[in-house]
N, C-alpha and C positions, 0 to 999 in steps of 0.2 A: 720412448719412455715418457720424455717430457709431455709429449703429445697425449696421447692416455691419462696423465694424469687432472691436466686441464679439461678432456672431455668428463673424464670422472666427478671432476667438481664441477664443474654446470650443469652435467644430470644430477647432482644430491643437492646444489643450490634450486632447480627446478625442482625437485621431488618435496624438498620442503614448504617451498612456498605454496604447491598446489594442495597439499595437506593442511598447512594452518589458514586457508579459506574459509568464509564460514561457510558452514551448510545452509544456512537462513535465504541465503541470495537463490537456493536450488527452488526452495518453499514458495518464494511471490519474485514479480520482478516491478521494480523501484522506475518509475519513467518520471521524465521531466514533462512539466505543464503540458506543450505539443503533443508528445507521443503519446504523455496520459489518454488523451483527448479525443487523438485519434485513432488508438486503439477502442477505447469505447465506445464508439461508432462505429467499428467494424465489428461487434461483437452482436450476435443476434439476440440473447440474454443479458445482458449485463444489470447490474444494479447497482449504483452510487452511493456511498455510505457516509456518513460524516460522523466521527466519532466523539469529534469533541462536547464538552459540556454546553445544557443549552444556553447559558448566556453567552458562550461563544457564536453559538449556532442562532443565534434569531438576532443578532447583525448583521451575520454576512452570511450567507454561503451558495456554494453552486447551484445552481437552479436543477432542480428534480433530485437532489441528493437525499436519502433517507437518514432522520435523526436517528441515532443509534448511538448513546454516550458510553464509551468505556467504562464509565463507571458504575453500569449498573447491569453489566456483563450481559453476554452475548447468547449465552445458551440457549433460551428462548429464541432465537433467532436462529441459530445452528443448527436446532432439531426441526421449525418450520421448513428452511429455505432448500430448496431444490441443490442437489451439490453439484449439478451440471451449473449452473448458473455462475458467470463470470462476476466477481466480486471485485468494485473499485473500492477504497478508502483511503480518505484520508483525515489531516488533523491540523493542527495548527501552524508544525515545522516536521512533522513526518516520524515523530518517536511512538504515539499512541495509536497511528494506524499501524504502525508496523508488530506492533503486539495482536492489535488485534486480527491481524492478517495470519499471524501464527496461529494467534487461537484456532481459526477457520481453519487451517493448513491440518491440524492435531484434528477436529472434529471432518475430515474428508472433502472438505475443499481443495479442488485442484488449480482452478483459473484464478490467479489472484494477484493484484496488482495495488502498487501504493504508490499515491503522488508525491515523487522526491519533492522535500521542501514542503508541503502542507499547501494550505491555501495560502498562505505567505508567498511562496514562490508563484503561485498560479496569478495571483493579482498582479502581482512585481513584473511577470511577463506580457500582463496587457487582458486576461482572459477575464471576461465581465463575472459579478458575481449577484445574487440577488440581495438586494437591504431593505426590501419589505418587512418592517417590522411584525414580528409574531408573537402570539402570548399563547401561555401554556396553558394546555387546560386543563383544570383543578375534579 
């Protein structure tokens, strides 16, 4: 009896816990600097997105990344881009790619992937970035 009732509550201890998971982790998946990186090289498609705002983005950012600011929304870019096409992005610590990566996810994006940590982490781990200055053009 005692036995039964201890498997009973480790199956509704795990039944719980796999239910309040979020769903968002099914939608893209989160890599660190490395894996970021070297998943995007295996990908025959892929495209680099940098989300942040452009004063963010014309100090530093990854080389071949495309500007692409959350704040001035994505739909245009949702109804151009190929939904086959594997989708990197990131931001500055990994909150505003991760919306924007739902955005995508809602609009038929399947392959979709966010740099845990933003380009913050991806510097901190050693991964060069570019600081050619750029200006916008008017």
């Amino acid at each position: 009896m005692r036995k039964s009732l201890i498997i009973t509550t480790i199956l509704l201890t795990f039944c719980t816990a796999t239910l309040s998971q979020s769903t968002d982790s099914v939608k893209y998946q989160s890599l660190d600097p490395y894996d970021f990186q070297m998943q995007f090289l295996r990908e025959d498609s892929a495209l680099l997105i940098d989300v942040r705002e452009f004063f963010e983005y014309r100090k530093s950012r990854i080389k071949g990344a495309l500007f692409l600011p959350s704040s001035e929304g994505f739909d245009i870019a949702a109804d151009t881009l190929d939904k086959r096409l594997s989708l990197f992005c990131y931001c500055y610590s990994g909150g505003r790619s991760t919306k924007a990566l739902l955005f995508f996810y809602d609009k038929g994006f399947r392959k979709l992937y966010n740099l845990d940590g933003g380009i913050t982490a991806w510097k901190k781990d050693g991964f060069r970035v570019d600081k050619k200055k750029i200006r916008r053009n008017k």
